[in-house]
C-alpha positions in Angstrom: 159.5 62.6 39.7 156.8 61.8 42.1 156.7 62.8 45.9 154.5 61.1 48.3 154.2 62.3 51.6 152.7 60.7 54.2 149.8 61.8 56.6 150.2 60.9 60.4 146.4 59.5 60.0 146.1 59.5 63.8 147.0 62.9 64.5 144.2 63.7 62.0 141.7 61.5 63.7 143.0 62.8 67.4 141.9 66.3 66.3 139.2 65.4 64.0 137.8 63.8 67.2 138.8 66.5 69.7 136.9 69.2 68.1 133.9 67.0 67.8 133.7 66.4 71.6 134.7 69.8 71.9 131.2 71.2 69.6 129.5 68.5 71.3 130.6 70.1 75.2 129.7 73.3 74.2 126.4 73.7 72.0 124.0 73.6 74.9 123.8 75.0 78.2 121.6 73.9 80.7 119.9 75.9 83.7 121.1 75.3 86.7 117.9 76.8 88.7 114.8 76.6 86.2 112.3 77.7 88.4 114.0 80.4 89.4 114.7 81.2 85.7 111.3 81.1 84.8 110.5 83.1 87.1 113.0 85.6 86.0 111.3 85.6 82.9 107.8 86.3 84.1 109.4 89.3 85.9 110.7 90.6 83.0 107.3 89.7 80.8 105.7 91.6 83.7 107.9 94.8 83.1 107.0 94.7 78.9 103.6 94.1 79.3 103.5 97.1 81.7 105.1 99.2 79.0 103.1 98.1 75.9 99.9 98.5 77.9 101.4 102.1 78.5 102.0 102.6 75.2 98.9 101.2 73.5 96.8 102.8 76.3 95.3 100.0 77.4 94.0 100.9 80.8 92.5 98.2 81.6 95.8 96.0 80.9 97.4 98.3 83.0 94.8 97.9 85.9 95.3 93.8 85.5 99.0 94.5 86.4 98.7 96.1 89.6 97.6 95.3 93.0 94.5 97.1 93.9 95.9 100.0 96.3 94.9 103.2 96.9 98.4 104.6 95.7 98.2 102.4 92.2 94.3 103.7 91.9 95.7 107.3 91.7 98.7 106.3 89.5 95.8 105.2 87.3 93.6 108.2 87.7 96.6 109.9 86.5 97.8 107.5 83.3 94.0 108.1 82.1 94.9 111.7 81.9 97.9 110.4 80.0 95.4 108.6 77.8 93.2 111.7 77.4 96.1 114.3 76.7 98.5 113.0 74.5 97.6 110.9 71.1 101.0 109.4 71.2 103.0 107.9 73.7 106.5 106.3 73.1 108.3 104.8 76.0 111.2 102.8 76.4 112.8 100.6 79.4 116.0 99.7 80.2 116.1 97.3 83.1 119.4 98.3 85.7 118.7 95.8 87.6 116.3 93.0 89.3 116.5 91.9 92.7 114.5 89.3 94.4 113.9 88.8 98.1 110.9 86.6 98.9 107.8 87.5 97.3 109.0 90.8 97.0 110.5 92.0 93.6 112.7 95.4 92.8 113.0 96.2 89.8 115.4 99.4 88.9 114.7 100.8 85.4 116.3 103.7 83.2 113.3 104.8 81.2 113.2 107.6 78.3 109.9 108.9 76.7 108.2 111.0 74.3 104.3 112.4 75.1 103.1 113.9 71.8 99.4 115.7 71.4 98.6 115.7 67.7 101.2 114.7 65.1 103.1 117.9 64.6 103.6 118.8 68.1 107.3 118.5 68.6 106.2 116.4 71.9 107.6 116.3 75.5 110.4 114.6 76.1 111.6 112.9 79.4 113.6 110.2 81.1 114.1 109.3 84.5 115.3 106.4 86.8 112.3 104.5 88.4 112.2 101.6 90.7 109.4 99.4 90.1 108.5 97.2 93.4 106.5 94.0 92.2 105.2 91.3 94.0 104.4 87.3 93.2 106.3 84.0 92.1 103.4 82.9 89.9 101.7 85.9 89.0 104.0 89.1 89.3 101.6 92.2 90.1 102.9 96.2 90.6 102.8 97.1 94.1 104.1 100.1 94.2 106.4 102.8 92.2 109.7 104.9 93.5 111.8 107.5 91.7 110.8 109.1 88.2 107.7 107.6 87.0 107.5 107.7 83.8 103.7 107.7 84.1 101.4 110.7 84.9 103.3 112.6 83.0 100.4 115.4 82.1 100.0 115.8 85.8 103.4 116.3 86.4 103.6 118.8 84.0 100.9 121.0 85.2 103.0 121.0 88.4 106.4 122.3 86.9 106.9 126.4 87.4 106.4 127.7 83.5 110.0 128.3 81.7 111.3 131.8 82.3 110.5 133.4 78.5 113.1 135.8 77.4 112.5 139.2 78.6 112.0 142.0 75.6 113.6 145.7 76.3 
């Protein structure tokens, strides 16, 4: 005994055909404001490159990032003494938030870091919220820095009060 069925062909094609426009409709999304995305990006490049300079202690990468203001020179004077204090430095960003007004540029970071001297020092650890006030459309350049810096950390810590140490009896 043989059984044929039969196949509604065009409901087949219908919803072969509907999921074809429907991959097609959604495999690529277009920007609505590319400038302003790019620019987005170079804000965020910015931020990295800040970092890694940081990190690989590149001063003069560093120095190619900011604006050349007093405040910034001192900030450098200060991430030297990073440089010349601690043989490794690990430090990692979490951007909160960007906003853009103008040339000007907030950025609001969570950062968390570890300053180590030699390789068995235990190292330093600290984290902080920071807001990192850029400027630029083209070229994005560190103007200024609010909050917990995660940088100058060696002179920072020759301004905290000693840990009280356990008193013996």
């Amino acid at each position: 005994m043989m059984t044929t069925y039969k196949i509604p062909w065009l409901s087949v094609l219908c919803l072969l055909g509907s999921m074809a426009l429907f991959g097609a409709g959604c495999s690529q999304k277009t920007i609505q404001y590319p400038e302003d995305h790019a620019r987005y990006l170079r804000i965020d490049q910015a931020v990295e490159s800040l970092r890694q300079a940081y990190m690989q202690k590149d001063a003069s990468g560093l120095a190619s990032l900011m604006m050349p203001l007093e405040p910034l020179t001192q900030l450098q004077d200060e991430v030297r003494g990073d440089f010349d204090t601690f043989s490794v430095i690990t430090l990692d960003f979490s951007l909160e938030r960007i906003m853009v007004e103008g040339d000007d540029i907030d950025v609001f970071v969570h950062w968390q870091g570890l300053w180590k001297k030699n390789a068995d020092d235990p190292g330093l650890r600290q984290r902080g919220h920071t807001r990192l006030q850029w400027v630029g459309t083209k070229a994005i350049l560190l103007r200024g820095i609010q909050g917990d810096s995660p940088f100058g950390i060696k002179a920072r810590q020759t301004m905290l009060p000693p840990s009280p140490s356990p008193k013996k009896q």
